[in-house]
N, C-alpha and C positions, 0 to 999 in steps of 0.2 A: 524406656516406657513404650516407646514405639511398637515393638513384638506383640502385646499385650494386651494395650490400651491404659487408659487413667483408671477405668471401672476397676478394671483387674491387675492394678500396682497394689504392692503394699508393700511398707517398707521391711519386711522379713525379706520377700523378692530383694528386693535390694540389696541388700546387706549376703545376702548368698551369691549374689552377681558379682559385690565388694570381695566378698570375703574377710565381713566384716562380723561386730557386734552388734546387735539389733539394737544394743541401749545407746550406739554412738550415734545416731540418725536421731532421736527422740530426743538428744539433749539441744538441738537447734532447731528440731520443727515441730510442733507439738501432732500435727495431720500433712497429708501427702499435699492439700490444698495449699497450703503456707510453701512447702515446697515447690509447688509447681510456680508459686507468684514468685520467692527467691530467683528461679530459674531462668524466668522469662525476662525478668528487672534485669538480673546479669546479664542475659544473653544482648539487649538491646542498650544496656552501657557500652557494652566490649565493640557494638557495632558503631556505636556513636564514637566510640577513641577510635577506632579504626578509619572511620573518613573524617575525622577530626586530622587525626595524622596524615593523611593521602591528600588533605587540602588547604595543610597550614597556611603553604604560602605562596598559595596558587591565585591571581591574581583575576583573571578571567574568571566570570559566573560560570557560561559556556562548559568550562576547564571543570571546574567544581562540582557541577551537575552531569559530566563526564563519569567523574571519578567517584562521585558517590552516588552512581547508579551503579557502576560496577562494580564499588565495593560489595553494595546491596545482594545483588547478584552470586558475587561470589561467598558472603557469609551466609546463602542458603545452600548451600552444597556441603553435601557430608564429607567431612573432614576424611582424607586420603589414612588408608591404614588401620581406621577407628572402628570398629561396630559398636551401631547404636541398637 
């Protein structure tokens, strides 16, 4: 979505980025809005297991607030390889 903007997605774009069927996007999101809240919910679960796991059993605050600062940090960085 980035390239483009939210104004200017729609899921045809997508689905030719896929290389997909336009009907397979429409049967989980009914508008690109739905999808973008699916996206965001994910994206800030995935972040939450990530210093969930970086500080299971970390015992110091200090330590915890180390580590999920950098998790933080490092789950804003575009993924190595990927174009977004």
């Amino acid at each position: 979505m980035a390239p483009i903007g939210f104004e200017a997605f729609t899921f045809r774009k997508l689905d030719i980025e896929m290389k997909s069927a336009e009907a397979s996007i429409f049967r989980s999101f009914e508008n690109k809005h739905q999808l973008l809240v699916f996206l965001s919910c994910w994206y800030w679960e995935w972040v939450h297991y990530l210093i969930h796991i970086q500080t299971l059993k970390i015992k110091s605050q200090e330590e915890q607030l180390r580590r999920t600062i950098h998790q933080l940090l490092q789950s804003s960085e575009p993924s190595k390889g990927r174009s977004i």
